[in-house]
C-alpha positions in Angstrom: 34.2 -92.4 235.3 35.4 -89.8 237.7 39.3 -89.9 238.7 39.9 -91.8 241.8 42.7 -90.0 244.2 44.8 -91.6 247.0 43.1 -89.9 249.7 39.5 -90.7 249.1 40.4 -94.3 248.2 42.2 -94.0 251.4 39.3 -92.2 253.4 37.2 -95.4 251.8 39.2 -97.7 252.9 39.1 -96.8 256.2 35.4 -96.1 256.0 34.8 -99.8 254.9 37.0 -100.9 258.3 35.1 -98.8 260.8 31.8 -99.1 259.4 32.1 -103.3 259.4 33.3 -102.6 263.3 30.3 -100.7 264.3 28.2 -102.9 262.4 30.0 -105.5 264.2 29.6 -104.0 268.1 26.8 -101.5 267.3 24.1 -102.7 265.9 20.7 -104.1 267.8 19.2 -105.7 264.7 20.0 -109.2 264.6 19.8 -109.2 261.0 22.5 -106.4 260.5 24.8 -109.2 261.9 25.0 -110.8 258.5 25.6 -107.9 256.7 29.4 -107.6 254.5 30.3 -104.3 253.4 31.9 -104.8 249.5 33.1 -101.4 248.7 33.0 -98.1 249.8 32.5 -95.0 247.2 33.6 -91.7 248.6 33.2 -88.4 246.8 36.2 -85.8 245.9 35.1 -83.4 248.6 34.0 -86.1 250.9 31.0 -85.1 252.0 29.2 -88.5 250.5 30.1 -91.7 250.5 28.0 -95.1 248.9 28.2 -97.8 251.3 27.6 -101.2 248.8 26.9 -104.2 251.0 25.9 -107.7 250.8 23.7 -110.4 252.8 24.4 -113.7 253.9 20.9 -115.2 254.1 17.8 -112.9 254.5 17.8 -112.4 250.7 13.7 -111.6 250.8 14.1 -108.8 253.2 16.5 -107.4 251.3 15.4 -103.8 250.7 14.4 -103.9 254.5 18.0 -104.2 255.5 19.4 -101.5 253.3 16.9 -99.4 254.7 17.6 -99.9 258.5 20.8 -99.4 257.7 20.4 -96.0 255.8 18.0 -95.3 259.5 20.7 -95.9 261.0 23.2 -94.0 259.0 23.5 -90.9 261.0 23.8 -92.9 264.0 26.7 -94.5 261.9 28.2 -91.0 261.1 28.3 -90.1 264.3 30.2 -92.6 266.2 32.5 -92.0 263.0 33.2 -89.0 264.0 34.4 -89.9 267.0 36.7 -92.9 265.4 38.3 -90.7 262.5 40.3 -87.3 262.7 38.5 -86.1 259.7 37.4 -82.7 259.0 34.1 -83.5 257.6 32.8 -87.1 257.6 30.7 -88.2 255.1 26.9 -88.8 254.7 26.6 -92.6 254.3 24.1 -93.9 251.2 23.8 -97.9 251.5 23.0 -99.8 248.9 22.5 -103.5 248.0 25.4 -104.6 246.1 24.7 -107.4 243.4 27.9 -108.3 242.5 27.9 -111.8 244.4 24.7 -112.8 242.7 25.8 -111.7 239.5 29.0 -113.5 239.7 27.6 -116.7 240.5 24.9 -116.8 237.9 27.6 -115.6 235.3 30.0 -118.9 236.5 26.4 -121.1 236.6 26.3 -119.8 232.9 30.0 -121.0 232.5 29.4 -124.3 234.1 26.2 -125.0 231.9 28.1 -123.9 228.6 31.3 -126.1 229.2 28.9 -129.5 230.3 26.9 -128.8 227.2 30.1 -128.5 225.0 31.3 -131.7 226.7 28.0 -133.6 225.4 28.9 -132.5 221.8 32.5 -133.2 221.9 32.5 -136.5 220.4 34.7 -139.0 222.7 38.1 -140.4 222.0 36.8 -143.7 222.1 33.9 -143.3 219.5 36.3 -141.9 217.2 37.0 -146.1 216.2 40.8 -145.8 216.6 42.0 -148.8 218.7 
């Protein structure tokens, strides 16, 4: 994994801000409305950065909205460059982060493994002490 320094965690930070904004006021596509921005990635010399985001609903036309959105990317850059006193702003990627879903099937996992241990945990009472 490549070391992380203040400024592009920084840079990424403010990135993540700004880009949720314009999405925010921006954006003519209804369904970029719903769009959450989970992390921001921004190389060393920061020319690139990965833009992960997340839906809330529209999960079928998943890939359709990360591709709008990396359509829409140098639209993106642009009005960055107007927001940020950066030297060089950085080529936005998006991609669909899976985080959420992965999360929430690993704690449905949990939730199954725990009510299945409960089943098999023999109860106080039918241990025959009165």
């Amino acid at each position: 994994m490549a070391k992380e320094y203040p400024r592009t965690r920084r840079i990424a930070e403010q990135l993540k801000r700004e880009l949720a904004e314009l999405l925010r006021s921006e954006a003519d596509d209804p369904r970029l409305a719903l769009v959450s921005i989970t992390n921001v990635v921004v190389s060393r010399d920061l020319a690139h950065a990965k833009v992960y985001v997340t839906l809330l609903g529209y999960e079928d036309q998943r890939s359709e909205v990360v591709e709008a959105l990396n359509c829409l990317a140098p639209e993106l850059r642009r009005l960055l460059g107007r927001i940020l006193r950066l030297r060089v702003i950085p080529r936005l990627v998006f991609y669909y982060d899976e985080v959420i879903e992965r999360g929430a099937a690993l704690s449905a996992l949990i939730d199954r493994a725990v009510a299945a241990d409960r089943q098999r945990e023999p109860s106080d009472n039918d241990s025959g002490a009165v």
